[in-house]
C-alpha positions in Angstrom: 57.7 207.9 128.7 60.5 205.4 127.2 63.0 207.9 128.7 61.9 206.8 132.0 61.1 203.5 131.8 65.1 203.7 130.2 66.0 205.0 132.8 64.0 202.8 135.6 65.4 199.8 134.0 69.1 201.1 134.0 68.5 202.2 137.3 67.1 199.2 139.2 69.2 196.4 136.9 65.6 195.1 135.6 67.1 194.5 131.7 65.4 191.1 132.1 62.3 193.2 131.5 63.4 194.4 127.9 62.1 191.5 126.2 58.7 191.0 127.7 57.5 194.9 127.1 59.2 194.6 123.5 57.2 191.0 123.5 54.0 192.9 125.1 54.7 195.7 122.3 54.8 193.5 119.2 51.8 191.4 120.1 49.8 194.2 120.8 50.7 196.2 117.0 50.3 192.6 115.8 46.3 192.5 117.1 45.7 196.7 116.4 46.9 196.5 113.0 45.2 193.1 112.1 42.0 193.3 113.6 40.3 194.7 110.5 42.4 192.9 107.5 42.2 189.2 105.9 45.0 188.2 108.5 42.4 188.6 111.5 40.8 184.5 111.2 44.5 183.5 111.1 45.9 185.5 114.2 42.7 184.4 116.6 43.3 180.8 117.3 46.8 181.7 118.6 45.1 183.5 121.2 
């Protein structure tokens, strides 16, 4: 799957879209791997 989005990106010239999946990405480990711990009150108001 990265291969082809890789690959679609290099293809089509869309590198602006690098940073807003990695962006997307980060944000999304941020919420998986917090919604159970101590950091969970801290992280919601941001959203």
């Amino acid at each position: 799957m990265l291969k082809d989005l890789w690959d679609f990106l290099r293809e089509r010239k869309k590198f602006w879209l690098l940073p807003i999946i990695l962006a997307m990405l980060l944000l999304g480990g941020l919420l998986a791997f917090t919604k159970g711990s101590v950091l969970a009150p801290l992280l919601y108001p941001l959203f």
